[in-house]
N, C-alpha and C positions, 0 to 999 in steps of 0.2 A: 504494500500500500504506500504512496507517495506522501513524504509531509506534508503536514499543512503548512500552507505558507504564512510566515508569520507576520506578513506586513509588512508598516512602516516603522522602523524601530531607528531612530534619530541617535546619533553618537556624538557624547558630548560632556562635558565634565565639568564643575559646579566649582571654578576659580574661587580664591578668596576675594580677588576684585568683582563676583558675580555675587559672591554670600552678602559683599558690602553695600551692591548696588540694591539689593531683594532688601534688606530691611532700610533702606533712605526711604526706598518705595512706603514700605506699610509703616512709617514715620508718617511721613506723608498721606499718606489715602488717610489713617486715623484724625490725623490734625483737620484736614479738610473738615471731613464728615461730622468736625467738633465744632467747625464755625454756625454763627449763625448768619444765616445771607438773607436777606430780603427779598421779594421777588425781584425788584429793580433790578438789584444789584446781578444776580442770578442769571436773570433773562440777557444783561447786558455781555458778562461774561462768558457764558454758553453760547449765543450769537456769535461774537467776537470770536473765539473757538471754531466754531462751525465755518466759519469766514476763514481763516487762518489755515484750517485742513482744506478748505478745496483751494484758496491758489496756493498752497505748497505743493499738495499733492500733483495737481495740475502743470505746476511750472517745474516741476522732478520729469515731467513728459515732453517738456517743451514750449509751454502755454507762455504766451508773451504779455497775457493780461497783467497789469498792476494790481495791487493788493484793493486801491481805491475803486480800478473798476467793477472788479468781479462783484463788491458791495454792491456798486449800482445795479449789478446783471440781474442777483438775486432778490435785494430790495426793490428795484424798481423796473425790474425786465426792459433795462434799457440795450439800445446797438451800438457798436463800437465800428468805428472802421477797423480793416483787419480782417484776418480768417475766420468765416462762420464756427468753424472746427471748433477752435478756440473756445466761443462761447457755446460750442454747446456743449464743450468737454465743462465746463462749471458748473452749468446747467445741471448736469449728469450728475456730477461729482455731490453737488447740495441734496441733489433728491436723494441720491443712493443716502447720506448720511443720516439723512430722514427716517430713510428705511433700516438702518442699524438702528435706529432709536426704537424705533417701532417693533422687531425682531428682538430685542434686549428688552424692553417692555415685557412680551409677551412670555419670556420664560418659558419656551417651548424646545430650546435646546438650537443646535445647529444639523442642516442639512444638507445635501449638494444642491436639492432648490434654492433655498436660503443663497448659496453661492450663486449660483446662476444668474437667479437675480438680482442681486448686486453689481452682477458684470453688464447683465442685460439695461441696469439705469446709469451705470457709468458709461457705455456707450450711447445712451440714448439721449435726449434733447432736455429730459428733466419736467414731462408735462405732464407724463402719468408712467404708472409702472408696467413695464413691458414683459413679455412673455419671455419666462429663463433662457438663458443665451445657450443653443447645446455647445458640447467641446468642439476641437478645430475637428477636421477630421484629414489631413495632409500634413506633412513635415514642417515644421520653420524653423529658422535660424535668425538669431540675433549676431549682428555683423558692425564692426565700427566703423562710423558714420563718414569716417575721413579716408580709411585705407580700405575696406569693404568686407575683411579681414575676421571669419569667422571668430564670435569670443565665445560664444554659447549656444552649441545646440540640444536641443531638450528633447525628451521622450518622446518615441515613435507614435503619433496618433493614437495606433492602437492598442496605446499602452495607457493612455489617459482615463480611460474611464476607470479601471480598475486602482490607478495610482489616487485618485482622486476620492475614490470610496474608499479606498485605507487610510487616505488624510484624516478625511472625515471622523470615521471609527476613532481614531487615532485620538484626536481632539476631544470627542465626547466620551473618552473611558476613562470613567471614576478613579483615579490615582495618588497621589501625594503630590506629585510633581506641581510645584510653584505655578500659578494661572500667567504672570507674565516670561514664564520661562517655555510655557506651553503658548505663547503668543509671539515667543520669539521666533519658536523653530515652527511653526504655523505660514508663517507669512515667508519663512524661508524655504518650506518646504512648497508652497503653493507659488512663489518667482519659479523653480526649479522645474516644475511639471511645466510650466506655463502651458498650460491647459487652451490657451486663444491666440488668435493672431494677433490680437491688439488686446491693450487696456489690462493687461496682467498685474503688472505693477500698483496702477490703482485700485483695483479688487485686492492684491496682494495687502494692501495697508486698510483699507476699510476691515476685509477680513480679520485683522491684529486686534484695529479696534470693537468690534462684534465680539471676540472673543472674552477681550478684556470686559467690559459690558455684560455680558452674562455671568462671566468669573468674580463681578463683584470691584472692579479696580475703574468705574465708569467715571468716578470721580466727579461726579453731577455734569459731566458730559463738557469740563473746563478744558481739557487740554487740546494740543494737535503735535502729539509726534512729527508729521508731518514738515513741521519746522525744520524737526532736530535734523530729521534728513539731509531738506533741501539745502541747508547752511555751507554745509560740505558733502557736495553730489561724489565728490571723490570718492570719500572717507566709506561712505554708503555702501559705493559698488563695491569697492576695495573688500569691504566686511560681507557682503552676499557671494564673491566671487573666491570659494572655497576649493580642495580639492587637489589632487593632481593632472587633472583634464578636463576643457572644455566641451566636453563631449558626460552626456546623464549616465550612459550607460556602461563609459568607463573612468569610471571611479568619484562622480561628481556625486551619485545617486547614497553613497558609503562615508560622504567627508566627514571628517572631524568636524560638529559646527561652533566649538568653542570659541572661537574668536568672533562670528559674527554675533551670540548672544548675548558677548559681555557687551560689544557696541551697540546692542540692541538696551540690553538691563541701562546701562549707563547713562542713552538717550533718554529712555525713560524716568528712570531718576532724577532728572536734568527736567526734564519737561513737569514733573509734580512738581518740583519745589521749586519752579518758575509760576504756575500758578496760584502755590501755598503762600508766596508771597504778595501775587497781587489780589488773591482773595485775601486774605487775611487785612491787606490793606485798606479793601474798598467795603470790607461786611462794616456794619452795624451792631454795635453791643445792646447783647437783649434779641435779636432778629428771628424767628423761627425761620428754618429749613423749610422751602414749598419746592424742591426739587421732582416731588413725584407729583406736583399736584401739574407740574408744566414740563413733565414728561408727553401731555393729553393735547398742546398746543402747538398749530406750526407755526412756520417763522417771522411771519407777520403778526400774530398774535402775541407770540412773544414780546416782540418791540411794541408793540399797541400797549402793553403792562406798562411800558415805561411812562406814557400819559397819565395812565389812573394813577400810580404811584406818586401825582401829584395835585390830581381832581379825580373828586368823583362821577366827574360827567365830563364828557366833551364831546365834542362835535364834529362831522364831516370834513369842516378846515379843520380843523387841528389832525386830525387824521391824514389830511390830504397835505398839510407842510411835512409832517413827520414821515411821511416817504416820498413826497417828492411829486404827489400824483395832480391832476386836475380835480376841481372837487365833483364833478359828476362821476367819474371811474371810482372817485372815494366815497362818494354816496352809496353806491352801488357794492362797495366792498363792506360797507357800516349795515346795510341790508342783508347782503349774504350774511354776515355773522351773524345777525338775530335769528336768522331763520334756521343757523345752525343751533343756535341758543347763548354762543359766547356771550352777545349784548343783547341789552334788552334797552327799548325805547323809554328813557326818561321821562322824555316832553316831545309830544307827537305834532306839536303845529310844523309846521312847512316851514317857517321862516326861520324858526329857532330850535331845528330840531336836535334832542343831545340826549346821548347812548351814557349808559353805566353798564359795569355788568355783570353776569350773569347771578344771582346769589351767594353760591358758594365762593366764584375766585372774588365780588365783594367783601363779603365777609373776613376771607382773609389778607386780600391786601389793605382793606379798609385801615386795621390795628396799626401797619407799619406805614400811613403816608404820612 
């Protein structure tokens, strides 16, 4: 009878520089989870975050947008001259992160659906969520950009689907094994398959953070590795590019991955206590935690808290300065919300007409404005 094959079984060894980076980490995620934040201040942070993961992640690919525009793209679905590509790779990139919220939410675990589409809104335009991306199903190579110069070529097609559901397995089995150490070799093992002809890399790091999010290190959803990457794109590839050959199936598929996880652990470490310190500086003493209550909003809602957080009512224009819109598009956005239930109608005349909302997030933003 033939062994069973045992998978994917990662090789790698747990530095004193890795033991050091794992506890800055749970320093850090405890001290967060001790502040109190406001929602203002929350909703402002998280945004900000969310903003900072798609054009890093995006400009690690090539994205030429500014950190200023991709804001505009997403707040205010503005056009840029420039390659469509561009914005729609942001596009993609905001929804997909929507949808790790959403997936982390639900505490239903991970699955190669789950994958798929994640890849399937990273490639897509960012307007709705599109049907899971299947694997390539043909060879590619990764070649440099200047000499054409194979550096990496990944697993035979038909080898993907199976590498891919050991990933999976792999990630979801009950272990000891550290949740960012299991995020590390995650996202290194899913660059490796590269599983697509495009968009690898950024499924690669959404998936990092999806895992971390269900594993508990979500950290009210403040960071963006993301950064730590793009800072030094060298340093990055340098630490993904393991092994004795460019080639999966001889000897890239066996490497040692010790060295890219401690660059892994150490980015991470590096990004908590970059935002330990600007949360810690912008919470409010006394502030109750509403992280899960605006886990349930999306990203215009979000920033809309920042108005009530200073009135209990406001209106169309005030809506329509704080993203930038005409106020009939903002009328129209102040309507959909009621009819969602987010706001509910104050004061119903026509001339002056002005939103609070919904009971519960009143209720609770009411105490801290």
């Amino acid at each position: 009878m033939a062994a069973k094959d045992p998978g994917f079984q990662p090789v790698f060894s747990i530095t004193p520089a890795i033991a050091r980076g794992l506890m800055r980490i749970e320093a850090v995620k405890h001290a967060i989870e001790a502040l109190p934040i406001t929602p203002r201040v929350l909703a402002n942070l998280r945004e900000t975050a969310r903003l900072y993961s798609t054009h890093y992640s995006t400009m690690i690919e090539g994205n030429l947008l500014t950190q200023e525009q991709v804001a505009q793209i997403i707040a205010e679905d503005q056009h840029f001259p420039g390659p469509e590509r561009d914005q729609q790779e942001v596009r993609g990139y905001y929804a997909a992160l929507d949808e790790v919220e959403r997936l982390a939410g639900s505490k239903a675990g991970l699955t190669e659906k789950n994958v798929q589409s994640l890849h399937a809104l990273v490639m897509g335009n960012g307007k709705s969520r599109a049907k899971p991306t299947p694997y390539r199903d043909e060879q590619n190579v990764i070649r440099d950009s200047r000499t054409s110069r194979i550096v990496y070529m990944p697993p035979e097609a038909k080898a993907v689907p199976e590498l891919m559901a050991q990933m999976v397995e792999w990630i979801n089995a009950k272990d000891e094994l550290p949740v960012p150490l299991k995020a590390a070799i995650a996202h290194y093992q899913y660059a490796t398959i590269h599983p697509y002809y495009d968009g690898n890399g950024r499924t690669a790091r959404l998936l990092t953070t999806l895992i971390l999010h269900l594993g508990g290190y979500g950290l009210k959803g403040l960071y963006a590795l993301e950064e730590h990457y793009a800072r030094d794109l060298k340093a990055y590839y340098e630490a993904l590019t393991v092994g004795p050959s460019h080639n999966y199936h001889l000897g890239r598929a066996e490497a040692d991955l010790t060295g890219w996880i401690a660059y892994f652990i150490e980015g991470m470490a590096t990004s908590f206590e970059k935002v330990h310190a600007q949360a810690k500086k912008e919470s409010q003493t006394g502030a109750a935690d509403r992280s899960q209550l605006l886990r349930t909003l999306d990203a215009k809602q979000r920033k809309a808290l920042t108005l009530f957080g200073q009135s209990r009512e406001v209106t169309a224009k005030e809506i329509a300065e704080l993203f930038g819109f005409q106020q009939r598009p903002a009328a129209a956005l102040c309507q959909r919300w009621v009819t969602e239930g987010f706001l509910i109608i104050a004061d119903p005349s026509k001339k002056a007409r002005r939103y609070r909302l919904n009971d519960e997030l009143e209720e609770r933003v009411a105490g801290r404005r």
